[in-house]
C-alpha positions as CSV (number, residue, x, y, z in Angstrom):
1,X,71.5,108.5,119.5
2,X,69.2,109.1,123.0
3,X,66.5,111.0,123.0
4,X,66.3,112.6,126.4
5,X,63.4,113.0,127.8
6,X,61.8,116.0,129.4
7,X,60.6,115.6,132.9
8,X,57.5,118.1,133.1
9,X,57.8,120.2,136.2
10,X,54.6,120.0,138.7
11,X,54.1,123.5,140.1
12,X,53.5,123.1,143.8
13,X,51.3,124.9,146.5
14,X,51.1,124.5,150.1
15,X,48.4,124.8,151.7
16,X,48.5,125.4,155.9
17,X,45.8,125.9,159.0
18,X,45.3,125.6,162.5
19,X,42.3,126.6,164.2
20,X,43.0,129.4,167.4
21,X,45.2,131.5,167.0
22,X,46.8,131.2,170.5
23,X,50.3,129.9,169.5
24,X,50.6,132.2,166.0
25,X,53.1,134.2,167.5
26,X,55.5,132.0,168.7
27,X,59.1,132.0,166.8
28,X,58.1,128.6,165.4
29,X,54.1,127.3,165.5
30,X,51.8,124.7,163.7
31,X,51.9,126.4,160.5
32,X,55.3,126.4,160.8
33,X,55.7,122.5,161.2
34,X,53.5,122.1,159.1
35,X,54.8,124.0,156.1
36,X,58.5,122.8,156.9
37,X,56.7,118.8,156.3
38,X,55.4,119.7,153.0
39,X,58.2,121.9,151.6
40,X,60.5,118.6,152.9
41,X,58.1,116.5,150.6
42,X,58.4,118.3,148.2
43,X,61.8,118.2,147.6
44,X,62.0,114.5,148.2
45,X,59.3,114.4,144.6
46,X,62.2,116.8,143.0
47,X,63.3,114.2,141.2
48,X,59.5,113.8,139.4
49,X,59.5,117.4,138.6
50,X,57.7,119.0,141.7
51,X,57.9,122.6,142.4
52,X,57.0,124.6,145.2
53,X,55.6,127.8,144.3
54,X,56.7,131.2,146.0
55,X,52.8,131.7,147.7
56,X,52.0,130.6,151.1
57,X,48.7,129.7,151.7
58,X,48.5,130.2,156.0
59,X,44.9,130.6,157.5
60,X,46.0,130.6,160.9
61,X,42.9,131.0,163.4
62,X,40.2,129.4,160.8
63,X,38.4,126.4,161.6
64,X,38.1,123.5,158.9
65,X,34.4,123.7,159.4
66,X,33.8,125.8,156.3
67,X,35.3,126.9,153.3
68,X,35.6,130.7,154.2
69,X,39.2,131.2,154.6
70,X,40.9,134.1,153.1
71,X,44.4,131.6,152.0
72,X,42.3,129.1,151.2
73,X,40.3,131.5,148.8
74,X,43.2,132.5,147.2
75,X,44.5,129.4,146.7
76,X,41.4,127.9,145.0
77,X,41.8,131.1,142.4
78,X,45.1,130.0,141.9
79,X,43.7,126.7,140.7
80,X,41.0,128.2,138.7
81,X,43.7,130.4,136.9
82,X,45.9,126.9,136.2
83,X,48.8,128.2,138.3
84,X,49.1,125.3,140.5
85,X,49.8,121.6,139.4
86,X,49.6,120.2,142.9
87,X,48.3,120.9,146.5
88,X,50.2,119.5,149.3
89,X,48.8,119.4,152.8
90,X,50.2,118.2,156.1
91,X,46.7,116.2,156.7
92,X,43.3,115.8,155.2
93,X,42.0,117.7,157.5
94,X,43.8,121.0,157.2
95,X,41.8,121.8,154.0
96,X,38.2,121.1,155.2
97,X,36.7,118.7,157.9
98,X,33.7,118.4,155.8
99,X,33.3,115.7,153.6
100,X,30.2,117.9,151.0
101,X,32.8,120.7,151.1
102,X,35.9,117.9,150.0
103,X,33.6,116.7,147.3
104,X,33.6,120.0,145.8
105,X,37.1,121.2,146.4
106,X,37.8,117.7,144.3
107,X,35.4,118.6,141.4
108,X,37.3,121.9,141.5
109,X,40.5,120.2,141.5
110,X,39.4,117.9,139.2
111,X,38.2,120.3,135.9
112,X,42.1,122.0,136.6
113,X,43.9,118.8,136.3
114,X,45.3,119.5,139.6
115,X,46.3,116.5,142.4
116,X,45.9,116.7,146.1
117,X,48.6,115.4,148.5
118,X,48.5,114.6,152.2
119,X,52.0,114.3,153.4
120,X,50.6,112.1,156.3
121,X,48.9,110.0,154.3
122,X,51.8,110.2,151.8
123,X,49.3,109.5,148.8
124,X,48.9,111.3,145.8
125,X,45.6,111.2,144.6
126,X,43.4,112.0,141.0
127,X,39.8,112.5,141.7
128,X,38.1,110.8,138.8
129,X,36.7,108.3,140.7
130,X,35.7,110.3,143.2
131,X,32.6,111.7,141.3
132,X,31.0,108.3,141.7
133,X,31.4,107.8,145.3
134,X,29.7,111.8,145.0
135,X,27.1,110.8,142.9
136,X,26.5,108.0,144.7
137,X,25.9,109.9,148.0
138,X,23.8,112.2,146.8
139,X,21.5,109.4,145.8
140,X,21.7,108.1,149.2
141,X,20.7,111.5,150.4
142,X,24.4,113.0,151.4
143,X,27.8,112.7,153.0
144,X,28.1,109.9,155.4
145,X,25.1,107.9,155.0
146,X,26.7,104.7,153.6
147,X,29.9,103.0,155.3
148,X,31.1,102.0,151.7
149,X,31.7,105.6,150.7
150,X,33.1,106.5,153.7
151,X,35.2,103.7,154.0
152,X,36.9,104.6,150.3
153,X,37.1,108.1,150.9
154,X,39.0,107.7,154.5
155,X,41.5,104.6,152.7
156,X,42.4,106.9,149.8
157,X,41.1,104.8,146.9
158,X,39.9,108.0,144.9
């Protein structure tokens, strides 16, 4: 007799920005593309169990520089109320430009059991390891100061 086994679905979140609002109301912009790249992702990982949720997460017109951004708020209460399995992001980039904002967006990620994908990249990552290369920069007194760190945040080996 085979015992089938039960692929556990991945609830899925996209997450979208682009900073001026010039192009926003044009039939088809950058949040656009970049939304149509991740759903397409997605689907490709339906075979693992990856679903995309019904929420969009769109902050068009907000720079990167900071974490104030109305979608991106409500995105990280999502994740604080477990309703999201994975983020999935056209680039890095789209969810913060700044590396002591990434490190926390990761601890956050991190305590929900939630993964963080770049569709550019194409790499799934789990921040466990991540905390070191944190801890170790706030020894060195913060982001950016070593090359190492850098080096093995930018590659992906988190």
């Amino acid at each position: 007799m085979r015992v089938r086994s039960k692929k556990k679905s991945a609830r899925c979140a996209i997450y979208t920005r682009v900073s001026t609002d010039q192009s926003l109301d044009q039939d088809f912009n950058s949040l656009d593309a970049q939304y149509d790249a991740s759903q397409a992702y997605i689907r490709s990982q339906a075979h693992a169990g990856w679903n995309l949720i019904r929420t969009k997460y769109d902050d068009g017109g907000f720079s990167g520089v900071n974490t104030d951004r109305p979608a991106l708020q409500r995105l990280l209460d999502d994740v604080r109320a477990n309703k999201i399995d994975i983020i999935v992001v056209y680039k890095v980039d789209r969810l913060t430009r700044s590396l002591a904002d990434f490190a926390k967006l990761v601890e956050l990620f991190d305590q929900h059991n939630v993964s963080f994908v770049s569709v550019k990249g194409r790499r799934r990552r789990r921040f466990g390891g991540f905390r070191e290369i944190h801890r170790h920069e706030k020894l060195r007194g913060g982001p950016g100061r070593t090359r190492t760190s850098n080096q093995t945040v930018m590659s992906g080996r988190l």
